[in-house]
C-alpha positions as CSV (number, residue, x, y, z in Angstrom):
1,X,0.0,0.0,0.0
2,X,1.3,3.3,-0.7
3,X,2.2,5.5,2.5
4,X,-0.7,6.9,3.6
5,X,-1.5,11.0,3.9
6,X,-1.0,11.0,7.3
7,X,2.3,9.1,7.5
8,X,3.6,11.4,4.6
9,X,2.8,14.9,6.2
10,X,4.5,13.1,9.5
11,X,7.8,12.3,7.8
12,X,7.7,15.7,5.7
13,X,7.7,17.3,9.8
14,X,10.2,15.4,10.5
15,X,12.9,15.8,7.5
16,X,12.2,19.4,7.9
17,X,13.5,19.1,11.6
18,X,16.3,17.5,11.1
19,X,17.2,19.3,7.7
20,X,19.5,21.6,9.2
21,X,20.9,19.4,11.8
22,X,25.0,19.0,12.7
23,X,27.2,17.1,13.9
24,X,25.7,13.7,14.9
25,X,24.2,14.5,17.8
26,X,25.9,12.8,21.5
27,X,23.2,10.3,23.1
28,X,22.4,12.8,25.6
29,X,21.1,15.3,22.9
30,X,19.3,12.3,21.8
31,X,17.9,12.0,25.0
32,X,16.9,15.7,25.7
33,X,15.2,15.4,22.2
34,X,13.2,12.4,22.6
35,X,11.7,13.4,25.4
36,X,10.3,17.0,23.8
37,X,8.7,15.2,20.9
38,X,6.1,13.7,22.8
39,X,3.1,15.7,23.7
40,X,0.5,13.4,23.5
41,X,-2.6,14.4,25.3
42,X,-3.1,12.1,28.6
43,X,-5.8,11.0,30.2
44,X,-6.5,11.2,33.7
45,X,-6.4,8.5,35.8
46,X,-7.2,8.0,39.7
47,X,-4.0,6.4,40.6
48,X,-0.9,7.1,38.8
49,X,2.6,6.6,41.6
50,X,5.9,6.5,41.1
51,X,8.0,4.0,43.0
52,X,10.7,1.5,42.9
53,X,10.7,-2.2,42.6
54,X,14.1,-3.8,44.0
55,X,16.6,-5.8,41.5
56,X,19.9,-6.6,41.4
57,X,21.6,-4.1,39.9
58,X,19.9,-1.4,42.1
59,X,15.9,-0.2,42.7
60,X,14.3,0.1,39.0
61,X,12.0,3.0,38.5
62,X,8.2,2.4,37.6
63,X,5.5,3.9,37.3
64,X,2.2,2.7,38.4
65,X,-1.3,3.7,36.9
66,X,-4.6,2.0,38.0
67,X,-7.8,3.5,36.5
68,X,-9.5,2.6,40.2
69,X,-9.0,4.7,43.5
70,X,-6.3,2.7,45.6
71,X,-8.2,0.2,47.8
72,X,-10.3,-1.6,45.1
73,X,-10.2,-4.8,44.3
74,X,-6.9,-6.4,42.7
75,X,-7.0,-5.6,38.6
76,X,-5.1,-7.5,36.0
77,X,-2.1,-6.0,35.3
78,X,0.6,-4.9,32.5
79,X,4.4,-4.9,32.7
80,X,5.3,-2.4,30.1
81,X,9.3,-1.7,28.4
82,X,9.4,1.0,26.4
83,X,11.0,1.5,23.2
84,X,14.2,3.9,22.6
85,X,17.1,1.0,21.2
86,X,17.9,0.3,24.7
87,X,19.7,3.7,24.5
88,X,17.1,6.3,24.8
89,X,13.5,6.5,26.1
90,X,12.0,6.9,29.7
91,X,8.9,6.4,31.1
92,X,7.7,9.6,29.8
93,X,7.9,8.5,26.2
94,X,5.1,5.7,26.8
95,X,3.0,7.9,29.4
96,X,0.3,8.8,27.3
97,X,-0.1,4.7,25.9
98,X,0.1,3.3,29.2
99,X,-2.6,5.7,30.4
100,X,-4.6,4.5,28.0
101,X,-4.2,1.1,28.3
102,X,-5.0,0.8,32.0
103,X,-8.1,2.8,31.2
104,X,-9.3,0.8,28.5
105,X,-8.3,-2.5,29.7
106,X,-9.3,-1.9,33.1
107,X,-5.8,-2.9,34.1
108,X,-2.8,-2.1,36.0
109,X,-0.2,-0.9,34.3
110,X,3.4,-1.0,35.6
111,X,6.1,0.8,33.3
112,X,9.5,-0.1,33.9
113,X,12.4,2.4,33.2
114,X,15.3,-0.1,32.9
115,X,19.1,0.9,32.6
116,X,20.5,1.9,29.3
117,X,22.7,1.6,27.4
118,X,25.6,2.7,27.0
119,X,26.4,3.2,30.7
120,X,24.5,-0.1,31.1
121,X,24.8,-2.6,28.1
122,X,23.3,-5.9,28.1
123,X,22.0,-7.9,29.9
124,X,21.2,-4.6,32.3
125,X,18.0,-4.0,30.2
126,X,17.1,-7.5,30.5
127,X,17.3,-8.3,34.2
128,X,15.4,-5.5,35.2
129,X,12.7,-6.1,33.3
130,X,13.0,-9.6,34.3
131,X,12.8,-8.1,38.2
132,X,9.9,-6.2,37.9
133,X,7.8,-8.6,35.9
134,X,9.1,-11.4,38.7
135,X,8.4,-8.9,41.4
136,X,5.3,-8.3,40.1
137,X,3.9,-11.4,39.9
138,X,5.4,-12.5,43.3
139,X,4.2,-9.8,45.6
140,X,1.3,-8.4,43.5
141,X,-0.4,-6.5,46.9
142,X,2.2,-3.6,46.6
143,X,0.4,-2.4,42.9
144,X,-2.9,-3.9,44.0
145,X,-2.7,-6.8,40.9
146,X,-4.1,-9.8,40.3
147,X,-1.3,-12.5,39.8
148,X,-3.3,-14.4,38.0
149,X,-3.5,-12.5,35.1
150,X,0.2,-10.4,34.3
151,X,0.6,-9.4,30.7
152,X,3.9,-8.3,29.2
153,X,3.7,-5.6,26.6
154,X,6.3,-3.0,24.8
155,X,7.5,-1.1,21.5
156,X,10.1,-1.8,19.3
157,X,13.4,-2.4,21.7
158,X,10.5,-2.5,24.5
159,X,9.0,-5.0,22.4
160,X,12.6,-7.4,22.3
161,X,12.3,-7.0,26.2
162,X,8.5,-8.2,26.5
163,X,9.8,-10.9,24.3
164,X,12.6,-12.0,26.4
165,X,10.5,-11.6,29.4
166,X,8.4,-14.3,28.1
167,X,11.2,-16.9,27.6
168,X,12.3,-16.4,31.1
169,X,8.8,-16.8,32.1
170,X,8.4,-20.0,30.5
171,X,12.5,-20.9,32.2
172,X,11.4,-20.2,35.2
173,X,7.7,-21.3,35.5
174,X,6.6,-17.8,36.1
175,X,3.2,-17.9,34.2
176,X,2.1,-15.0,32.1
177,X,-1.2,-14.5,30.4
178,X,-0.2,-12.7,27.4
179,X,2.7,-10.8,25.6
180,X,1.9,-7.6,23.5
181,X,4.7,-7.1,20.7
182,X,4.7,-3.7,19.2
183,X,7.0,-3.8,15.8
184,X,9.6,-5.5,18.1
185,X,13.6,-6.0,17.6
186,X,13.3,-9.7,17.4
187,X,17.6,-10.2,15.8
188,X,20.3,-8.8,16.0
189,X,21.3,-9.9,12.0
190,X,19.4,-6.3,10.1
191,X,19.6,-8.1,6.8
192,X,16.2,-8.6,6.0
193,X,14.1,-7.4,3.1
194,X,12.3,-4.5,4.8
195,X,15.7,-3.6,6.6
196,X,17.4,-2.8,3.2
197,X,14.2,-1.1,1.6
198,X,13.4,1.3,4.5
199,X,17.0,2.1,5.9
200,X,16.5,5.5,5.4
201,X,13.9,8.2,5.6
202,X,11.1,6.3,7.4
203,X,11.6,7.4,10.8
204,X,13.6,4.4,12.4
205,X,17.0,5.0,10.4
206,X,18.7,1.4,10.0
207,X,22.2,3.1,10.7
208,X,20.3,4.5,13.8
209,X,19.3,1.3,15.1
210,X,22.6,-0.1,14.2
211,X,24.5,2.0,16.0
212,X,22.2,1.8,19.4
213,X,22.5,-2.2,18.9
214,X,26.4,-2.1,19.3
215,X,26.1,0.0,22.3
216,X,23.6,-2.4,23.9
217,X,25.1,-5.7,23.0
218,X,28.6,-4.4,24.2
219,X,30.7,-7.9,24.0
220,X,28.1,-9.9,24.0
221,X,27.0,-12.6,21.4
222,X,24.6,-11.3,19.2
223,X,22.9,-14.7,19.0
224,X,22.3,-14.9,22.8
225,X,18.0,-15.1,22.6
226,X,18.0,-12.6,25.4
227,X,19.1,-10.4,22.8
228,X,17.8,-11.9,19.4
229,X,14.6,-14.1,20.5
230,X,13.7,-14.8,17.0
231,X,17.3,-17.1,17.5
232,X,16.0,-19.0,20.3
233,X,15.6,-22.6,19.3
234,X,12.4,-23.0,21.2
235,X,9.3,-21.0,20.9
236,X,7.3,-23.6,22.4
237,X,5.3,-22.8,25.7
238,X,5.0,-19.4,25.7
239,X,2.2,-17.1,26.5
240,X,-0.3,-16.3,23.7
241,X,0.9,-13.3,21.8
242,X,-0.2,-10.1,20.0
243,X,2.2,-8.7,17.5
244,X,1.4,-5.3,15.8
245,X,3.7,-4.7,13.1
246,X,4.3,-1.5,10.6
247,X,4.1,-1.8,7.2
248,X,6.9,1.0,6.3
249,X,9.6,0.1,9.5
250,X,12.8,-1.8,8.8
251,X,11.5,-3.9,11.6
252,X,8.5,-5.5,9.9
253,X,10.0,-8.5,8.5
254,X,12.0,-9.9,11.6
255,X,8.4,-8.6,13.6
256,X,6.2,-11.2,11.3
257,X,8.9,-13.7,10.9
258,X,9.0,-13.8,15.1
259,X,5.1,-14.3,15.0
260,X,5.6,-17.4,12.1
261,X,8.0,-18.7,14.3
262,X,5.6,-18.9,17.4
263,X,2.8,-19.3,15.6
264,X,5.3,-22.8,14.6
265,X,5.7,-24.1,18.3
266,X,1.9,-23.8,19.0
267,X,1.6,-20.3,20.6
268,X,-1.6,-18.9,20.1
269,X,-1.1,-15.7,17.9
270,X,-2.3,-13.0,16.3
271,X,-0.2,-11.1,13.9
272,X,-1.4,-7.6,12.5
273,X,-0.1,-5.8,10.1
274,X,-0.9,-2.1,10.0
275,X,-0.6,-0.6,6.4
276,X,0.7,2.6,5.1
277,X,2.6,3.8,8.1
278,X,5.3,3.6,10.1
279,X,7.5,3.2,13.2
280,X,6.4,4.9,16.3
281,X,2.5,5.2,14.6
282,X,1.0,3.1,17.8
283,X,2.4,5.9,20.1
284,X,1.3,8.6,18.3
285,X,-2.6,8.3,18.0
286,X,-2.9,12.3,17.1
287,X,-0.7,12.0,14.1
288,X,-1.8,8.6,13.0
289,X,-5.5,7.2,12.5
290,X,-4.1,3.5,12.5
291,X,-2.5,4.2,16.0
292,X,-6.2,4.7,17.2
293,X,-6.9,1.6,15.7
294,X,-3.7,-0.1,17.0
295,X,-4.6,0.8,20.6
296,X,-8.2,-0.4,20.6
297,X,-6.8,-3.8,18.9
298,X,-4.5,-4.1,21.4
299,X,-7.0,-3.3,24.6
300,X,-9.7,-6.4,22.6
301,X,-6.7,-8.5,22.9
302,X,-5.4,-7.8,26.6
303,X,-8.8,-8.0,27.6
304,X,-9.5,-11.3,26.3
305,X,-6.2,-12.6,27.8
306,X,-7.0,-11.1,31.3
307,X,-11.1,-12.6,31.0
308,X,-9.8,-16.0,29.9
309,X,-7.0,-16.5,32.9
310,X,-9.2,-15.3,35.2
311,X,-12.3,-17.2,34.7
312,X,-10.2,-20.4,34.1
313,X,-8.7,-20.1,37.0
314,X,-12.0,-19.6,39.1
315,X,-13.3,-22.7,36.9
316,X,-10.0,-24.5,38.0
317,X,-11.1,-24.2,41.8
């Protein structure tokens, strides 16, 4: 499908921001930048808190919105990674999304600002996530969550972290209910079709990405699945899975060849493809009609997940 009006007028904005840019700009200008560029109007919610969740390497941020005053009853509940290349991105990036998907859903939504990269390469990302989507689950009182039902979600490198989430899940009998892939990193390899087509000019640069991935995977083996889960040998066992995917982002082929893959080992899926835009459309419902659509895909899905764990388990007893 062609690109669509909306994703046109979007990149025209943003080659006429960068037209006159320098030198290649330090992560920290990266940083500063990323975080003016989203002014997404936010919904308000009766509980949003920030706290801390203990790990290993030191207390990870969160966030925690519940669209209930505190004291109701426990809600399903959302572990969200944002996106940002493991480099860039905080919990402010995502605010607006995970607003809405705790309202929509009726869920709890926990959103995890993990150590990046460069001052924290891999496997930093990785075991935080891992510690708040364990912690979560463990000692779900503290965010007023059901443990029953405890969703992984996240976008692009967010999305690579929801997806190694799962396969730790499924290593260490931790049992989630669903894991929501938003036009994830799912290799390390960038030699696929869509890659080479859309390298440049589509938002996420392929040189972009590329550097960001050498700063994250630091020494380690770019085959390691904790890095590149479309490399694990095993898909099999996983929590049912949502992938979203962009139709004009260098990350739509190894994003639908991840979903064939656990679609292969029996996980239930559902693979979307949305057409016409681009990388970064699901967080930017003003810009993007298909980001509206994204979201309310996304909250059928989660809520389906959420209803069938719970009312399974209450048939169980």
């Amino acid at each position: 499908m062609p690109l669509h009006p909306q994703t046109a007028r979007f990149l025209e904005d943003v080659r006429a921001l960068t037209a006159f840019a320098g030198p290649e700009p330090t992560i920290e200008d990266m940083r500063r930048a990323l975080g003016l560029s989203f002014f997404s109007e936010r919904r308000d919610l009766p509980q949003v808190i920030d706290t801390t969740v203990p790990a290993a390497g030191g207390p990870v941020p969160v966030r925690l919105y519940r669209p209930v005053p505190p004291g109701g009853p426990p809600l399903p509940a959302v572990v969200y990674f944002h996106g940002g290349g493991w480099v860039i991105g905080d919990l402010e990036c995502v605010d607006a999304a995970c607003r809405e998907l705790a309202a929509r859903a009726r869920c709890a939504v926990i959103s995890v600002d993990y150590r990046l990269a460069p001052e924290h390469p891999f496997p930093a990302a990785v075991e935080d996530a891992w510690a708040v989507t364990a912690g979560v689950v463990h000692d779900p009182e503290p965010y007023g969550v059901d443990p029953r039902a405890v969703a992984v979600a996240g976008d692009s490198a967010g999305g690579n972290l929801a997806a190694v989430v799962s396969l730790l899940a499924r290593e260490r009998a931790v049992r989630l209910v669903h894991q929501l892939l938003v036009y994830p990193v799912t290799d390390t390899a960038m030699d696929t079709a869509s890659h080479a087509e859309f390298a440049t000019g589509y938002g996420l640069d392929g040189p972009a990405l590329g550097r960001f991935m050498e700063l994250y995977r630091g020494a380690a083996d770019p085959a390691d699945p904790r890095m590149a889960p479309l490399r694990a040998p095993d898909l099999s066992g996983l929590a049912p899975a949502t992938v979203i995917i962009a139709e004009y982002d260098i990350l739509r082929d190894e994003g639908e060849a991840y979903a064939r893959k656990l679609r292969a080992a029996g996980v239930p899926v559902e693979l979307r493809r949305f057409e016409g835009v681009v990388h970064s459309f699901f967080l930017l419902p003003e810009i993007f009609d298909a980001g509206v659509e994204a979201m309310e895909f996304a909250v059928r899905r989660l809520r389906a997940a959420f209803d069938d764990a719970i009312s399974g388990e209450m048939g169980a007893a």
